[in-house]
N, CA, C and O atoms as a GROMACS GRO file, in nm:
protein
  404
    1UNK      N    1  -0.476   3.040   1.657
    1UNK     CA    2  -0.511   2.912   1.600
    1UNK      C    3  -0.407   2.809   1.645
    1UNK      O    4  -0.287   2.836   1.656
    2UNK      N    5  -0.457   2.696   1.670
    2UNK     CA    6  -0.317   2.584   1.755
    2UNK      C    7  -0.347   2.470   1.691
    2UNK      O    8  -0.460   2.424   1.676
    3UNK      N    9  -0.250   2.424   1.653
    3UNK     CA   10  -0.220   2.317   1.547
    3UNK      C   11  -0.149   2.232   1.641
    3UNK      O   12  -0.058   2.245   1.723
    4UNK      N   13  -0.227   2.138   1.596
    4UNK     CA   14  -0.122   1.969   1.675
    4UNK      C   15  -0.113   1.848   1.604
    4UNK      O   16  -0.219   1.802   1.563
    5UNK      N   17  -0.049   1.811   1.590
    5UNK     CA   18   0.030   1.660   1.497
    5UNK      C   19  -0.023   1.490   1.575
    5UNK      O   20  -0.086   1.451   1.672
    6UNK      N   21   0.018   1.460   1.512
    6UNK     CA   22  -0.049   1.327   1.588
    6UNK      C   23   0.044   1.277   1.764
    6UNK      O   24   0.137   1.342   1.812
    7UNK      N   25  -0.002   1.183   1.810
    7UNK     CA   26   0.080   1.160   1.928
    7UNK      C   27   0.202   1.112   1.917
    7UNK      O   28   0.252   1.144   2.025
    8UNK      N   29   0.292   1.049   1.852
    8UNK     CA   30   0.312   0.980   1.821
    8UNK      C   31   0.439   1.062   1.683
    8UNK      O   32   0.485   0.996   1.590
    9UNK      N   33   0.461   1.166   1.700
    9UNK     CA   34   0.517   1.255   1.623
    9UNK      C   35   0.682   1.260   1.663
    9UNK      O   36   0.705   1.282   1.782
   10UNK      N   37   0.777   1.244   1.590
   10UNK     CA   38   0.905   1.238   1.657
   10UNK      C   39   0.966   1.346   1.512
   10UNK      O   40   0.913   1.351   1.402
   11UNK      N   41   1.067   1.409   1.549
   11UNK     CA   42   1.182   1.442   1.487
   11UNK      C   43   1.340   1.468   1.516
   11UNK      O   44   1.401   1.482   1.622
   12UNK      N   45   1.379   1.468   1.393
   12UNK     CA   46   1.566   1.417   1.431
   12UNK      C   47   1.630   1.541   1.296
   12UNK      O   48   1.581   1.592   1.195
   13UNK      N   49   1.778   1.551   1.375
   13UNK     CA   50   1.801   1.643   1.254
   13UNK      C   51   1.930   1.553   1.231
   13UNK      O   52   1.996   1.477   1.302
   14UNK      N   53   1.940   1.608   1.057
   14UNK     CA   54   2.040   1.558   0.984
   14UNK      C   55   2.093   1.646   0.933
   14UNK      O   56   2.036   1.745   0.886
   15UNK      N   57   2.217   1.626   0.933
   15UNK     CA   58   2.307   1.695   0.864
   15UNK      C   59   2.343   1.633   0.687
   15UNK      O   60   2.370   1.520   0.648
   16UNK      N   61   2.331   1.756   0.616
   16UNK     CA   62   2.315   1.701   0.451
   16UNK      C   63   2.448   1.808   0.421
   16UNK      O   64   2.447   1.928   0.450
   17UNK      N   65   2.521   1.759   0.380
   17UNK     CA   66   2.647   1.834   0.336
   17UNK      C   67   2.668   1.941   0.446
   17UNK      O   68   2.682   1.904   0.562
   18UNK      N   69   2.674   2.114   0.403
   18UNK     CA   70   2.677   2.178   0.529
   18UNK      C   71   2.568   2.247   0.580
   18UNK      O   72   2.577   2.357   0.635
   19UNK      N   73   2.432   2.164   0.559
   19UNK     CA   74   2.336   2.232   0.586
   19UNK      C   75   2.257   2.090   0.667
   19UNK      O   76   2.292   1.974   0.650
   20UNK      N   77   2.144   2.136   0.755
   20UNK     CA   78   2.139   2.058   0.863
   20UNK      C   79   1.959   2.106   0.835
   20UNK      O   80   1.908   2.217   0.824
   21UNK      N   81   1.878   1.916   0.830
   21UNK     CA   82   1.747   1.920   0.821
   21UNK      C   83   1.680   1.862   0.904
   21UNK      O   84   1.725   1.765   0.966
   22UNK      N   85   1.512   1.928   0.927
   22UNK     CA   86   1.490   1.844   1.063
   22UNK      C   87   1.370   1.770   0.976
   22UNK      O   88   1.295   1.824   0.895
   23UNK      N   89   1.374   1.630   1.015
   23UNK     CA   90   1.286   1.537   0.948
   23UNK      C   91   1.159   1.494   1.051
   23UNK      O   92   1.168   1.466   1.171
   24UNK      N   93   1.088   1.498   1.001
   24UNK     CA   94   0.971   1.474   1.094
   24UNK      C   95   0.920   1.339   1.044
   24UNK      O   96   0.934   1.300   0.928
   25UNK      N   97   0.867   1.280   1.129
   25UNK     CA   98   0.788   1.168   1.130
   25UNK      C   99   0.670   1.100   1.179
   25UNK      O  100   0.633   1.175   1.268
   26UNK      N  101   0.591   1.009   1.175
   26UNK     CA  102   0.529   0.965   1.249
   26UNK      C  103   0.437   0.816   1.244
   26UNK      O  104   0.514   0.724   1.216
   27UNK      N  105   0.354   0.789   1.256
   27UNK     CA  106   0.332   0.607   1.191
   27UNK      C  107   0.197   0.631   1.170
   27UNK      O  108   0.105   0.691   1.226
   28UNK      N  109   0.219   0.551   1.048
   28UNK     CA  110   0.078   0.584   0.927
   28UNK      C  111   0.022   0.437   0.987
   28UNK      O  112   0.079   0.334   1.021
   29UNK      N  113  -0.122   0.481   0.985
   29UNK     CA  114  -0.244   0.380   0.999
   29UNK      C  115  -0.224   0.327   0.876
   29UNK      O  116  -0.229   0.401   0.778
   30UNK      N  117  -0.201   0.203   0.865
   30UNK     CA  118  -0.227   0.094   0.746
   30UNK      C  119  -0.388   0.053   0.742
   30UNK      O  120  -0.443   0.021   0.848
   31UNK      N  121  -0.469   0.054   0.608
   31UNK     CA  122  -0.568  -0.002   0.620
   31UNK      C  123  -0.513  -0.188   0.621
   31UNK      O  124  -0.396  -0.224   0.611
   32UNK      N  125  -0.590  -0.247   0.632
   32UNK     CA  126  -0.602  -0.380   0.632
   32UNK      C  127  -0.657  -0.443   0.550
   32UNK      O  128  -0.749  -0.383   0.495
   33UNK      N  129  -0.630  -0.594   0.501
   33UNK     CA  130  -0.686  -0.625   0.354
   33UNK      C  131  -0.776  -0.689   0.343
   33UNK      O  132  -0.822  -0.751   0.247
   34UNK      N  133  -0.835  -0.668   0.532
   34UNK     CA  134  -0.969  -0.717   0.576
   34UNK      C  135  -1.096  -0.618   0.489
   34UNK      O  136  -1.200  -0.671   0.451
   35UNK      N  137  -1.066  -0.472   0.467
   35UNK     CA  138  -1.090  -0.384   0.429
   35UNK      C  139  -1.152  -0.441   0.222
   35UNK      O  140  -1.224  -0.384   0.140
   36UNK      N  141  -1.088  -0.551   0.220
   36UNK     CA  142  -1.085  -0.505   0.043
   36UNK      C  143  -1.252  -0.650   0.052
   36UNK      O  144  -1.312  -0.708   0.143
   37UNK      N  145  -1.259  -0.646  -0.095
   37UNK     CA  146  -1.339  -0.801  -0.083
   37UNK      C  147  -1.300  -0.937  -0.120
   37UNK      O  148  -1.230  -0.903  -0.216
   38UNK      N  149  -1.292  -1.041  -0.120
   38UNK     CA  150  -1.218  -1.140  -0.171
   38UNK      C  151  -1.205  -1.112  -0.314
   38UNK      O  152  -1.092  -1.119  -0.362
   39UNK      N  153  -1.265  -1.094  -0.361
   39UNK     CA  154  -1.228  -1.089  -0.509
   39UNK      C  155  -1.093  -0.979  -0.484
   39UNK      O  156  -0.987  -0.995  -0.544
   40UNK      N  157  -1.107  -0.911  -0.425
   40UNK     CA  158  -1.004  -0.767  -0.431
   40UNK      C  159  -0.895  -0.826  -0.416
   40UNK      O  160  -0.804  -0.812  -0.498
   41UNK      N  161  -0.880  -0.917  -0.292
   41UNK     CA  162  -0.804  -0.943  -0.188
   41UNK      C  163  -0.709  -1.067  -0.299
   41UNK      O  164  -0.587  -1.079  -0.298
   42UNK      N  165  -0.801  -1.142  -0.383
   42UNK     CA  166  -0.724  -1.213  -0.435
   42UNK      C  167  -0.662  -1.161  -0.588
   42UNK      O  168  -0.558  -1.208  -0.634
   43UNK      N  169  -0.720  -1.089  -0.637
   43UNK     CA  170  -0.672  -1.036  -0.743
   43UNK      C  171  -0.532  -0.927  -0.713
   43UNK      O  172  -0.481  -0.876  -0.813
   44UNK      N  173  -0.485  -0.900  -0.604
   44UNK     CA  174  -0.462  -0.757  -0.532
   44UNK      C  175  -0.286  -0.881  -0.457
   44UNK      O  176  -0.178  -0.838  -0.417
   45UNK      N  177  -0.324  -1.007  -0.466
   45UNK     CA  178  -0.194  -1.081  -0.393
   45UNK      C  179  -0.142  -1.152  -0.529
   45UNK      O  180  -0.022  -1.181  -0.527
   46UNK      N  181  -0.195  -1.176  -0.616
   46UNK     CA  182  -0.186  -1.248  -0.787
   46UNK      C  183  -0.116  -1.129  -0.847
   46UNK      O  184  -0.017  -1.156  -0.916
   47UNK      N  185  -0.148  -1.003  -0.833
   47UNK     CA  186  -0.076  -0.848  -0.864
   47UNK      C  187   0.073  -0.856  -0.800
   47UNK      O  188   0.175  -0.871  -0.867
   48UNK      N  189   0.069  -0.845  -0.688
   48UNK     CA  190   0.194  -0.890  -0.587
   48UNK      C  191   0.290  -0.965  -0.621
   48UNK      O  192   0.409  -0.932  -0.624
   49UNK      N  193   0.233  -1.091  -0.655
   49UNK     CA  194   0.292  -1.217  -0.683
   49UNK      C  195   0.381  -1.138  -0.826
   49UNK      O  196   0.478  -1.191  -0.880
   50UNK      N  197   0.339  -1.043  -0.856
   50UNK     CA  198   0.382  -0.992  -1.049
   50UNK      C  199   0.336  -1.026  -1.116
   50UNK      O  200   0.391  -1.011  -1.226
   51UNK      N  201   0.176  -1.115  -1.115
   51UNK     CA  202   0.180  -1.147  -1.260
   51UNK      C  203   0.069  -1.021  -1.346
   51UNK      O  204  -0.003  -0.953  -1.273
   52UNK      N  205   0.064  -1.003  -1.469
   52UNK     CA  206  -0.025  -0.865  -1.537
   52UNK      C  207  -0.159  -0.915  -1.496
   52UNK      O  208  -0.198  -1.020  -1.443
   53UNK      N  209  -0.230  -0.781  -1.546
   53UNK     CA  210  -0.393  -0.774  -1.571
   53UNK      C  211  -0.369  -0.915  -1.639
   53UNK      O  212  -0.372  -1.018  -1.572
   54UNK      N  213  -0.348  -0.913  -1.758
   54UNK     CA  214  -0.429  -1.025  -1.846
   54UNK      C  215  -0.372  -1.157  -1.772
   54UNK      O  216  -0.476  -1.213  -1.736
   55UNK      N  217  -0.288  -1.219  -1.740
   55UNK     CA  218  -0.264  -1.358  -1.701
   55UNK      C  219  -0.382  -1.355  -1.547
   55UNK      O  220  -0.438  -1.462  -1.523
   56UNK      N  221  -0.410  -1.246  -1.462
   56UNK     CA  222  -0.499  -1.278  -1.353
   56UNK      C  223  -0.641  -1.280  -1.456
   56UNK      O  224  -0.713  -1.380  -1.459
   57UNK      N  225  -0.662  -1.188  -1.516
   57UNK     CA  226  -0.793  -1.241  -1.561
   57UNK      C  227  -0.791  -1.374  -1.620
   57UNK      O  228  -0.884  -1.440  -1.574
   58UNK      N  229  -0.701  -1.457  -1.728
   58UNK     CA  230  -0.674  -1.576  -1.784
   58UNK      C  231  -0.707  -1.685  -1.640
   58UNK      O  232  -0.802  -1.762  -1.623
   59UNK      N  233  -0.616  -1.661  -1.570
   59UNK     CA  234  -0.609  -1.744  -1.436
   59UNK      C  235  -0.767  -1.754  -1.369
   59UNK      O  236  -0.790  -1.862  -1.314
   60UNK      N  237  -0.877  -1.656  -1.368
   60UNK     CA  238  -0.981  -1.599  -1.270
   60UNK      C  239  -1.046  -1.633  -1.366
   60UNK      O  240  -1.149  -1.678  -1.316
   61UNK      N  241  -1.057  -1.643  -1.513
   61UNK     CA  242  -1.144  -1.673  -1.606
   61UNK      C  243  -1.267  -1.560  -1.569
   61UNK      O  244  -1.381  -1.580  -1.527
   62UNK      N  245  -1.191  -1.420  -1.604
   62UNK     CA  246  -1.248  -1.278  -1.594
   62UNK      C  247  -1.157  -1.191  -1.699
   62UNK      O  248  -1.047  -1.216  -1.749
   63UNK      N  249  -1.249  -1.075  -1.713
   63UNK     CA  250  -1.236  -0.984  -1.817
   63UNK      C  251  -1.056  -0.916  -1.795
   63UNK      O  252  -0.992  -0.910  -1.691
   64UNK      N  253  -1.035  -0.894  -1.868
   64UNK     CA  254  -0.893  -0.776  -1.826
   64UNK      C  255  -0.946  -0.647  -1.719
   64UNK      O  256  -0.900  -0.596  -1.617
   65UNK      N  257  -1.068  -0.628  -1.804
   65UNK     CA  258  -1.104  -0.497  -1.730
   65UNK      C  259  -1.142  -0.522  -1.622
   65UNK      O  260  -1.137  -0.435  -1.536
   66UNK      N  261  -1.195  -0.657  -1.590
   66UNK     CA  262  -1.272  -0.648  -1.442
   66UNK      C  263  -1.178  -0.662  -1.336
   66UNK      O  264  -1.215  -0.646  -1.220
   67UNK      N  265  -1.052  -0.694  -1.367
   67UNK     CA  266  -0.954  -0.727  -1.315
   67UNK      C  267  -0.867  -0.575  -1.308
   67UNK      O  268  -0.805  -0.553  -1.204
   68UNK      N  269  -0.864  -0.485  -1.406
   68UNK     CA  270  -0.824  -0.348  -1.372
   68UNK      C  271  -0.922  -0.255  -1.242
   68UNK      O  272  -0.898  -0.178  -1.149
   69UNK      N  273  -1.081  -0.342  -1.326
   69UNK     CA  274  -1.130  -0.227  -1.219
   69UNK      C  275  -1.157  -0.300  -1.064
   69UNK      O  276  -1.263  -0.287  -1.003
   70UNK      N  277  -1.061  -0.366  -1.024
   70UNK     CA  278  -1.103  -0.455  -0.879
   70UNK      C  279  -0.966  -0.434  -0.851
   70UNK      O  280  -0.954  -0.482  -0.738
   71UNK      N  281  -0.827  -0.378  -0.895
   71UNK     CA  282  -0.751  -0.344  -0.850
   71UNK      C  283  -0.717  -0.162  -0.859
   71UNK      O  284  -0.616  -0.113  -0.808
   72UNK      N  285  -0.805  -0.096  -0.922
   72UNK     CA  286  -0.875   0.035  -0.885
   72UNK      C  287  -0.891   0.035  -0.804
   72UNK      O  288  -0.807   0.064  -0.719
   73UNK      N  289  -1.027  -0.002  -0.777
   73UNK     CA  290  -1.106  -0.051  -0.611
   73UNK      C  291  -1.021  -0.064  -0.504
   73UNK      O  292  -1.026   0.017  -0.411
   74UNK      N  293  -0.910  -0.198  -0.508
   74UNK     CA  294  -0.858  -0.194  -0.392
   74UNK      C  295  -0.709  -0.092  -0.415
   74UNK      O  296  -0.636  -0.075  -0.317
   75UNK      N  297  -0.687  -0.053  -0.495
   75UNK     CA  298  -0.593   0.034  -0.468
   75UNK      C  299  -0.637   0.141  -0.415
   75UNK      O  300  -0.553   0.166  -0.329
   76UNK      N  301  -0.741   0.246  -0.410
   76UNK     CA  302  -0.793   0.287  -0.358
   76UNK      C  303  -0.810   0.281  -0.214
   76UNK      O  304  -0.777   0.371  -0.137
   77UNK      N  305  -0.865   0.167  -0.180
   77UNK     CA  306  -0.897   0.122  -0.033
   77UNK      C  307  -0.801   0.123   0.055
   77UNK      O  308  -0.811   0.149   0.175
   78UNK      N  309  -0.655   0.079  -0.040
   78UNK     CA  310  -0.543   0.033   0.049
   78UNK      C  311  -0.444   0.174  -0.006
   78UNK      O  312  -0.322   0.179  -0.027
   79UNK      N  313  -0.527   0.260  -0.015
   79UNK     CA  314  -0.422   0.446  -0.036
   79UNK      C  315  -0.300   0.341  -0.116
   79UNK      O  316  -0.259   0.263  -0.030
   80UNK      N  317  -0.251   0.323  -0.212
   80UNK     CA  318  -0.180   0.261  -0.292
   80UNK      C  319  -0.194   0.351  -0.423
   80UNK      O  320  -0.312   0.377  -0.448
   81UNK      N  321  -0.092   0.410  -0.520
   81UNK     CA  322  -0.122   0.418  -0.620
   81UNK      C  323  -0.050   0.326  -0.755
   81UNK      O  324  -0.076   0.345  -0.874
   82UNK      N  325   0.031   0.237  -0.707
   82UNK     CA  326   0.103   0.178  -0.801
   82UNK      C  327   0.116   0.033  -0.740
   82UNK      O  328   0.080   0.011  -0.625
   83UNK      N  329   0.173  -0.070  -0.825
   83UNK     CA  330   0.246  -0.186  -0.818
   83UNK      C  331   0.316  -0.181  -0.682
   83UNK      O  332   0.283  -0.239  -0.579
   84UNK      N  333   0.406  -0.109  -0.701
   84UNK     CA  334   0.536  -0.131  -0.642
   84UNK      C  335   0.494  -0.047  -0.491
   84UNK      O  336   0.556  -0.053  -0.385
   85UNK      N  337   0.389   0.018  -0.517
   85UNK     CA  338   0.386   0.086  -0.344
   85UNK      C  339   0.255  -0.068  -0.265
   85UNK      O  340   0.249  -0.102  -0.147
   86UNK      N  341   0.185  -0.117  -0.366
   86UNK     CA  342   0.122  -0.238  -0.323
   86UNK      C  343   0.181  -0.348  -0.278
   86UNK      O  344   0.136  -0.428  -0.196
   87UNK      N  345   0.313  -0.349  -0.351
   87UNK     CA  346   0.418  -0.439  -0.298
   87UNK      C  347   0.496  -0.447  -0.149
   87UNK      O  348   0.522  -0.534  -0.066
   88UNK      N  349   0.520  -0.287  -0.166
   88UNK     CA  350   0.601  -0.217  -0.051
   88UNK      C  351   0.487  -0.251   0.104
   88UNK      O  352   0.520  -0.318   0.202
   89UNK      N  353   0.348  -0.180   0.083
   89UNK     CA  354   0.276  -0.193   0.168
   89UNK      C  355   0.264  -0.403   0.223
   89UNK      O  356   0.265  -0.439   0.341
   90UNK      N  357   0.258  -0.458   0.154
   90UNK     CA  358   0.192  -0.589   0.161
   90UNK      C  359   0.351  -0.676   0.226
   90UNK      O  360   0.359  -0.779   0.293
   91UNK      N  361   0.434  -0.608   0.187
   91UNK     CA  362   0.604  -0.644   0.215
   91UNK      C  363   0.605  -0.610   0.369
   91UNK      O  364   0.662  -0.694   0.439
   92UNK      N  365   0.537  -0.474   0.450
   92UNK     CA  366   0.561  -0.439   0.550
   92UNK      C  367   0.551  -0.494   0.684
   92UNK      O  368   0.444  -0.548   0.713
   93UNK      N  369   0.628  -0.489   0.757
   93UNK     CA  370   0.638  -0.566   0.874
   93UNK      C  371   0.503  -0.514   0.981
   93UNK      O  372   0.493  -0.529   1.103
   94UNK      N  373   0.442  -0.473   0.922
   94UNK     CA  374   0.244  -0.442   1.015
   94UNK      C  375   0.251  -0.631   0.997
   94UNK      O  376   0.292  -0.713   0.915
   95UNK      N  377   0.180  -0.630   1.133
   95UNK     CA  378   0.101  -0.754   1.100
   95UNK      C  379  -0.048  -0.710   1.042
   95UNK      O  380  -0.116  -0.813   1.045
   96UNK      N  381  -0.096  -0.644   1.010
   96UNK     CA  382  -0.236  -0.595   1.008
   96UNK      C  383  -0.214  -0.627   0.817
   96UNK      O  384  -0.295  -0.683   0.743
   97UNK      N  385  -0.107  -0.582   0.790
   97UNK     CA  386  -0.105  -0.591   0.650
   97UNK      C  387  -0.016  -0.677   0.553
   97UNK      O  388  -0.039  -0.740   0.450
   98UNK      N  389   0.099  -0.653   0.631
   98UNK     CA  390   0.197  -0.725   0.553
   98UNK      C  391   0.141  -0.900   0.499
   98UNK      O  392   0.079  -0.954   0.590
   99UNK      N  393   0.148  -0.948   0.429
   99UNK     CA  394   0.129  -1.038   0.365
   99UNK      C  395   0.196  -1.183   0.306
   99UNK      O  396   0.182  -1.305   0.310
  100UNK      N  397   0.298  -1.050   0.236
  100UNK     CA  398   0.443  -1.107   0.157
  100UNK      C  399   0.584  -1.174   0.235
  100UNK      O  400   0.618  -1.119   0.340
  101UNK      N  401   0.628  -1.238   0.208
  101UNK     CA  402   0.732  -1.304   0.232
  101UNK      C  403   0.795  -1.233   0.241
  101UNK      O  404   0.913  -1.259   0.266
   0.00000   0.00000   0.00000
């Protein structure tokens, strides 16, 4: 059976006290936030920005929930499971994704 990694596969070893690890790597396909729908897309940069569910729904003059479940949706879309990895992703130097300042 022959197993192969992507092209694009590098590793390096490190030394961690007196023991020595080999780290593997390689570059993750970012989806794009072409991918989400405007509603997603804007509820999903208002998230970013920090502000909660309830002030984007207040702001969108929408439910709390519809506003949880449209950042479900695009968290989903954009493999994200939290705030702060939505942040991280939208922070990233991809032009495809990054966003944020």
């Amino acid at each position: 059976m022959s197993e192969t990694g992507p092209a694009d596969l590098t590793a390096c070893r490190v030394r961690v006290g007196q023991s020595e690890v080999v780290i593997f790597s390689y570059r993750l396909e970012h989806p794009s936030l072409d991918a989400l729908t405007r509603a997603e897309r804007e509820v999903v940069l208002e998230a970013a920005r920090g502000l909660t569910n309830e002030e984007i729904a207040r702001l969108r003059k929408r439910s709390t929930r519809t506003i949880a479940n449209q950042l479900g949706c695009a968290f989903r879309k954009l493999g994200v499971q939290s705030r702060r990895e939505l942040v991280a992703l939208l922070s990233s130097e991809d032009p495809l994704v990054g966003v944020l300042p």
